[in-house]
C-alpha positions in Angstrom: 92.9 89.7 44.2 92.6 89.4 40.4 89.2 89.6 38.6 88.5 89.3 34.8 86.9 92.2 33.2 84.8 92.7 30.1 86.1 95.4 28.0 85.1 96.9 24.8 87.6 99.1 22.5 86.9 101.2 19.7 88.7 102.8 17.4 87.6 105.9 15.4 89.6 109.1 13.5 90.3 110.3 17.0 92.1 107.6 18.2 90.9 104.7 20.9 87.8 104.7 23.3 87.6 102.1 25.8 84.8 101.0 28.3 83.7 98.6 30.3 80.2 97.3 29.9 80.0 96.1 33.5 81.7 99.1 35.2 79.0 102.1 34.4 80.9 105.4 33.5 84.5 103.4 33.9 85.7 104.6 30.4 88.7 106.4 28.8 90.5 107.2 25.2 93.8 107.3 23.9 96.0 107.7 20.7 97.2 104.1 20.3 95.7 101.0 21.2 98.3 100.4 23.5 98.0 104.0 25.5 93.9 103.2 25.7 94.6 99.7 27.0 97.0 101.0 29.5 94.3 103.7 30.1 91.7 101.5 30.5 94.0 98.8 33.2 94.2 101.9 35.3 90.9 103.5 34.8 89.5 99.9 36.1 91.9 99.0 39.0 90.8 102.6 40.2 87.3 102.2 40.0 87.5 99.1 41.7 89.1 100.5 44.7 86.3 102.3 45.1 84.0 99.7 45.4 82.9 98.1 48.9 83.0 93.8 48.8 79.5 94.2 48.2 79.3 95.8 45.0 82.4 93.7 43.9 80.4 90.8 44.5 77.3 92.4 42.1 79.8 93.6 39.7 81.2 90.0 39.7 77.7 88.9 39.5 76.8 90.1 36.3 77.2 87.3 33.2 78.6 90.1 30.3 78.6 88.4 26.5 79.9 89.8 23.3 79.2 88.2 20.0 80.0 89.2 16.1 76.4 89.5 14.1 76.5 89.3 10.0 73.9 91.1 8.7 73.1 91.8 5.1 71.9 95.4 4.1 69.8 96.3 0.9 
């Protein structure tokens, strides 16, 4: 079964750091961005394994949004 995941990466002088807002504690790093995405695929298919139908369904549940703010600072 396929499910669409939020995901959130950031990048910082160590390298990657990916998590997903809807999976608490499902979160990994890595040197490239294309390492932490490939981190982050497995870090979530695992965790989902894990899961009964139940809390897929809750996980599923959940309505995650991201948005860009602009803010001016002084």
């Amino acid at each position: 079964m396929h499910y669409k995941v939020s995901i959130v990466i950031e990048k910082d002088e160590h390298g990657y750091y990916a998590y997903s807002p809807g999976l608490e504690g499902c979160q990994t790093q890595g040197d490239s961005l294309e390492e932490v995405k490939a981190n982050i695929q497995e870090a979530v298919e695992l965790y989902l394994e894990t899961l009964s139908d139940e809390e897929k369904r809750d996980v599923f549940n959940k309505e995650i949004s991201t948005m860009t703010l602009e803010v001016q600072v002084a």
